[in-house]
N, C-alpha and C positions, 0 to 999 in steps of 0.2 A: 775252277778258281779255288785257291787256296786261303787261307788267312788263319794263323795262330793254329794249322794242325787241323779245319774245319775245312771238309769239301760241300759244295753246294751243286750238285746235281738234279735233272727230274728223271726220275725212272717210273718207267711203265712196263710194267708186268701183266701179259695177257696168259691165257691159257686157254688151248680149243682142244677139241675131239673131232675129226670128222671122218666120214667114209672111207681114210684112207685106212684105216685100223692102226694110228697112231694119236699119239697123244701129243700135241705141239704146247711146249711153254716158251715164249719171247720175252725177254727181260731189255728193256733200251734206257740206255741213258743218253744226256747232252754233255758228258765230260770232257776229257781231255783224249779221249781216243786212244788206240794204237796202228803205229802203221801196218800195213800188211806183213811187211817181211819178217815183223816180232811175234804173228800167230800162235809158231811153234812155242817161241819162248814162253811165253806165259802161262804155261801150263807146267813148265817145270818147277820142282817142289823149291824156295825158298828165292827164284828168281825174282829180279827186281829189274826193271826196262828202264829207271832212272840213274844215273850216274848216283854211285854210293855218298859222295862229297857234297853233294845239292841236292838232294831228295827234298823234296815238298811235302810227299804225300807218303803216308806212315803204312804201317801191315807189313806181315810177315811175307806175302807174297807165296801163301797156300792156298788160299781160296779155292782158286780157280784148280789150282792140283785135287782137289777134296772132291768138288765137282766133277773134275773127269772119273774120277774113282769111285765115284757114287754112277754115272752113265755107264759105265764101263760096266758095272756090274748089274745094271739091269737093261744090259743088250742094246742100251742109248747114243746118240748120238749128239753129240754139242758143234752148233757151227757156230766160226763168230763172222761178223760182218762190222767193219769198221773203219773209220777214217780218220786221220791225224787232227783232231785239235775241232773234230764234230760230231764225238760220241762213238759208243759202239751198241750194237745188238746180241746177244748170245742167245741162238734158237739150239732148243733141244726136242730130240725128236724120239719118246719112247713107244715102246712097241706095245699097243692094246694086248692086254690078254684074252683070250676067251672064255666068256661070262655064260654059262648057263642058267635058265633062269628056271625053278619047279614051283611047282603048286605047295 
């Protein structure tokens, strides 16, 4: 939902470790979604999924490019999961280093 340039979302951001020797962060919102088939697009630098003449919703449409480039470079993987018009998830999955630990 939009009003005067203001969106109102709930996002929930978790963060796990587990045995699989990755590190999981899940960011979820209840927004406006994207359909599937705009996956790819939204990663491209300055893309916008709304018609340029009725945009609602403001940003330069980097974000999400910033982000794969920040994954990219530490060996990460970002998936998104999402459905038109009932939020999306973006799970990113980086790789545990190996910690030794000395006295």
């Amino acid at each position: 939902m939009c009003h005067h340039n203001k969106i109102f979302a709930k996002v929930i951001i978790e963060v796990t470790a587990g045995m699989s020797g990755k590190l999981t962060i899940s960011i979820k919102d209840d927004g406006i979604g994207i359909d599937e088939t705009s996956y790819d697009k939204i990663f491209i630098p300055f893309h916008q999924l709304e018609n340029p003449f009725t945009r609602e919703y403001g940003g330069l449409g980097i974000g999400l490019t910033i982000v794969r480039q920040i994954c990219d470079k530490m060996s990460a993987e970002i998936k998104v999961n999402s459905e038109h018009n009932k939020g999306s998830e973006f799970i990113i999955e980086v790789p545990a280093l190996p910690v030794s630990i000395s006295d």
